[in-house]
C-alpha positions in Angstrom: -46.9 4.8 -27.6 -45.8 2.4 -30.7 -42.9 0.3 -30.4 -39.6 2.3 -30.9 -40.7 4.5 -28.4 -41.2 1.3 -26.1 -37.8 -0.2 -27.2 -36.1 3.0 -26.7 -37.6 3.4 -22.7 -36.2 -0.2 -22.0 -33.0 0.6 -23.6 -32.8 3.3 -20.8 -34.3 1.5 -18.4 -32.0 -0.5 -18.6 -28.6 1.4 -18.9 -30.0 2.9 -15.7 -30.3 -0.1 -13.8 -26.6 -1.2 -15.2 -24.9 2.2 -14.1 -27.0 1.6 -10.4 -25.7 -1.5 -10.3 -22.0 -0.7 -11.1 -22.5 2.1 -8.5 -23.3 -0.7 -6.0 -20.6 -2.4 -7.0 -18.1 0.8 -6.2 -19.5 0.6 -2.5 -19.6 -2.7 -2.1 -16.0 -2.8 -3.2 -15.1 -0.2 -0.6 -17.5 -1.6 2.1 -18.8 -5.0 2.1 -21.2 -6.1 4.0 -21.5 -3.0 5.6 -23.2 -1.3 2.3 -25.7 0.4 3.0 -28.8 1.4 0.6 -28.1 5.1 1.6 -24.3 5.3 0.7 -25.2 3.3 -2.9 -27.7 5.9 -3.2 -24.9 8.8 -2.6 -22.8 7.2 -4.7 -25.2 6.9 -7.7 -26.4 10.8 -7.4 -29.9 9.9 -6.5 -32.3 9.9 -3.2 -32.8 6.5 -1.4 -36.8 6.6 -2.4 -35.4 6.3 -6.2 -33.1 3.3 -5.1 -36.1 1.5 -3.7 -38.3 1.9 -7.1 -35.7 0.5 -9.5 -34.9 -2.4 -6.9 -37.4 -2.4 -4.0 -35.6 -3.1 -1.1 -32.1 -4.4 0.1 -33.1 -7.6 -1.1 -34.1 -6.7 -4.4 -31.0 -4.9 -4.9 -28.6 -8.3 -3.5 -30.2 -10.0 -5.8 -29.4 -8.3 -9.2 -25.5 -8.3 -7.6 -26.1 -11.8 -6.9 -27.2 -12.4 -10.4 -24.5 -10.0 -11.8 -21.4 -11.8 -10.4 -22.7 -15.6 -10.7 -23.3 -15.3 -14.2 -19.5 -13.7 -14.8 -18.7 -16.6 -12.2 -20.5 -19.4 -13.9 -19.1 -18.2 -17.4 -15.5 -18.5 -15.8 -15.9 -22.0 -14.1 -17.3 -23.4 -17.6 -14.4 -21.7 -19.3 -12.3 -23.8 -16.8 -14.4 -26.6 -17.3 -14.6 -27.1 -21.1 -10.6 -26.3 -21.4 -8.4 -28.5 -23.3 -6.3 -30.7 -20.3 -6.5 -33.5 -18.6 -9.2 -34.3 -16.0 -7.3 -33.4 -13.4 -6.0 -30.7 -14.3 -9.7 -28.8 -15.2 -10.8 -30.0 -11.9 -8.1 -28.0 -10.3 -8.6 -25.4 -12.7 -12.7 -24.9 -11.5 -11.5 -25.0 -8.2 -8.6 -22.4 -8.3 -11.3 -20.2 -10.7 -13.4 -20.4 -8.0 -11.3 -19.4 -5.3 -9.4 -17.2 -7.0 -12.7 -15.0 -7.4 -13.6 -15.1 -4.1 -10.2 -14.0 -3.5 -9.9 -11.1 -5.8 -13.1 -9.4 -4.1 -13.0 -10.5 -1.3 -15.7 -7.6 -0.1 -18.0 -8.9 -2.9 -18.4 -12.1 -1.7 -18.6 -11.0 2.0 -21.4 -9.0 0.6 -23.1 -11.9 -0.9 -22.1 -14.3 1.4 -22.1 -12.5 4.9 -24.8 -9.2 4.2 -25.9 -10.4 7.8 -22.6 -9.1 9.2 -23.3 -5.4 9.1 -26.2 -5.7 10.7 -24.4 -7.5 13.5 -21.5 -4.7 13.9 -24.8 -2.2 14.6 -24.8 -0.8 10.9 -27.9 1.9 10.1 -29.4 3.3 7.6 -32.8 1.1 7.8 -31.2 -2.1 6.5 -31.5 -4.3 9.4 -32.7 -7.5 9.4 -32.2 -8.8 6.0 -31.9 -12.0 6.1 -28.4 -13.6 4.6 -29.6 -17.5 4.4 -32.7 -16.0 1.9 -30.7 -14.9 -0.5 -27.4 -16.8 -0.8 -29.5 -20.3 -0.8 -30.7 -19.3 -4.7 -27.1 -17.9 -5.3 -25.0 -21.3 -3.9 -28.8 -23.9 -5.4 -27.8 -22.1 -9.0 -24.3 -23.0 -8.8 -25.1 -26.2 -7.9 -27.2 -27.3 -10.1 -25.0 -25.9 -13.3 -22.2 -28.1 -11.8 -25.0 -30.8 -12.0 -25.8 -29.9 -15.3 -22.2 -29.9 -16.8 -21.7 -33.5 -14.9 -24.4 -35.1 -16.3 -23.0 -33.8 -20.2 -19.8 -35.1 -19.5 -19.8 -38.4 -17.4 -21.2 -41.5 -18.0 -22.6 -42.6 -14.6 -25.7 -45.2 -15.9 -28.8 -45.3 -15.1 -28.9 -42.8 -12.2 -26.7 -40.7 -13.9 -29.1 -37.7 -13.5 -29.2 -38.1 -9.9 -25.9 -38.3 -8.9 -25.0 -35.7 -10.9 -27.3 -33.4 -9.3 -25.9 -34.7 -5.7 -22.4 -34.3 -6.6 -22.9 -30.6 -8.5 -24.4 -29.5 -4.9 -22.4 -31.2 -2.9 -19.0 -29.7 -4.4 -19.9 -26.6 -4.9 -21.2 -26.8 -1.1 -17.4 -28.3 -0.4 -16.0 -25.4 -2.6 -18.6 -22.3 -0.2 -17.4 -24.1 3.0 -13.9 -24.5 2.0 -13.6 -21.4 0.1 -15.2 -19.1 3.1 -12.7 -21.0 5.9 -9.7 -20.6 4.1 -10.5 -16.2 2.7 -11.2 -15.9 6.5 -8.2 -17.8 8.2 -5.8 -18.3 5.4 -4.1 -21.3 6.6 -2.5 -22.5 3.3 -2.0 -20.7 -0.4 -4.8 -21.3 -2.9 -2.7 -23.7 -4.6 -2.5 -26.1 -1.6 -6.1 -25.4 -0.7 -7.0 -26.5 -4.7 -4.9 -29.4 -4.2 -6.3 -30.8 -1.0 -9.5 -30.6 -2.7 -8.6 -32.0 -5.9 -7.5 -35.1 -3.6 -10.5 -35.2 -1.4 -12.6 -35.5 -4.8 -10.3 -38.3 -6.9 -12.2 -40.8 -5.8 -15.5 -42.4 -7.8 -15.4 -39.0 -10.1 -11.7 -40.1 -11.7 -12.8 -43.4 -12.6 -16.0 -42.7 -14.2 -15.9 -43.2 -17.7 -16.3 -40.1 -20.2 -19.8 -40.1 -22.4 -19.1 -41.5 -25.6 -18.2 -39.0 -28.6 -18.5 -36.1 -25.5 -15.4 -33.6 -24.6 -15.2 -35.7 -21.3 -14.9 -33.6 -17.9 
């Protein structure tokens, strides 16, 4: 086989994973946690067995959504991040980004977040037991350490800069999960209260570090 052939399998190899994955998506959107590898199947016009080969298991097919929606995630809270405004005000603005995601599908992220839940509720179709805390660890680490990442660019915080970036990046974006999954479930304030409560509970240390010198600043 010489190499256009090759190039021209992966190309649709990989359209076919895409359009299985934006099938996923379409039941995911209409059932959350409860998706099930059979009605994904349905919904993409193939047999379960052919599921499994492009994706494994349950798992394997969580975590190309998971991938899927962090990246557009992680694109949007840099967008938020590197905009032209005061500190403040791009601090809000990754929070709201963030939340306002969560909120817009909210049966994605229940999917991501809470897969365990249709188990709970007696859900079939062979997809018992996967294991929730397995897969969104990677998915919540990731985040984490891109916060971490974009810290450390943007703050000068001396000579353990690297470190306390890395324990603030996971420790607000674990603020932002816990937060974030209390308030979609109970909604006990708007999003713009929520973003300002945590906006306050994080001007602390973070406002009066000093910006890197000749960086944009955070």
């Amino acid at each position: 086989m010489d190499t256009t052939q090759r190039s021209d399998q992966q190309r649709s190899a990989d359209r076919r994973r895409r359009e299985l994955l934006e099938a996923a998506d379409r039941v995911v959107l209409r059932d959350g946690p409860g998706a099930s590898m059979n009605a994904i199947a349905a919904e993409a016009g193939i047999t379960k067995p052919i599921l499994y080969r492009h994706f494994g298991d349950k798992g394997g097919l969580y975590a190309a959504l998971a991938k899927r929606h962090t990246d557009a995630l992680l694109a949007s809270l840099r967008a938020a991040l590197d905009a032209p405004a005061e500190r403040r005000a791009r601090v809000e603005a990754t929070l709201d980004t963030y939340l306002a995601a969560i909120e817009a599908r909210p049966q994605v992220y229940r999917f991501l977040m809470h897969p365990a839940d249709a188990t709970s509720q007696g859900e079939g179709g062979g997809d018992q037991g996967f294991d929730v805390g397995l897969h969104s660890a990677p998915l919540l680490r990731r985040l984490g350490e891109e916060l971490a990442d974009v810290i450390e660019e943007r703050l000068d915080l001396g000579p353990q800069g690297e470190r306390l970036s890395r324990v603030w990046g996971h420790g607000i974006v674990g603020m932002m999960h816990a937060a974030g999954d209390w308030w979609l479930g109970e909604r006990p304030c708007s999003r713009s209260e929520l973003v300002t409560c945590l906006a306050d509970l994080l001007w602390g240390r973070l406002a009066a570090a000093g910006d890197r010198v000749g960086g944009p600043g955070f």
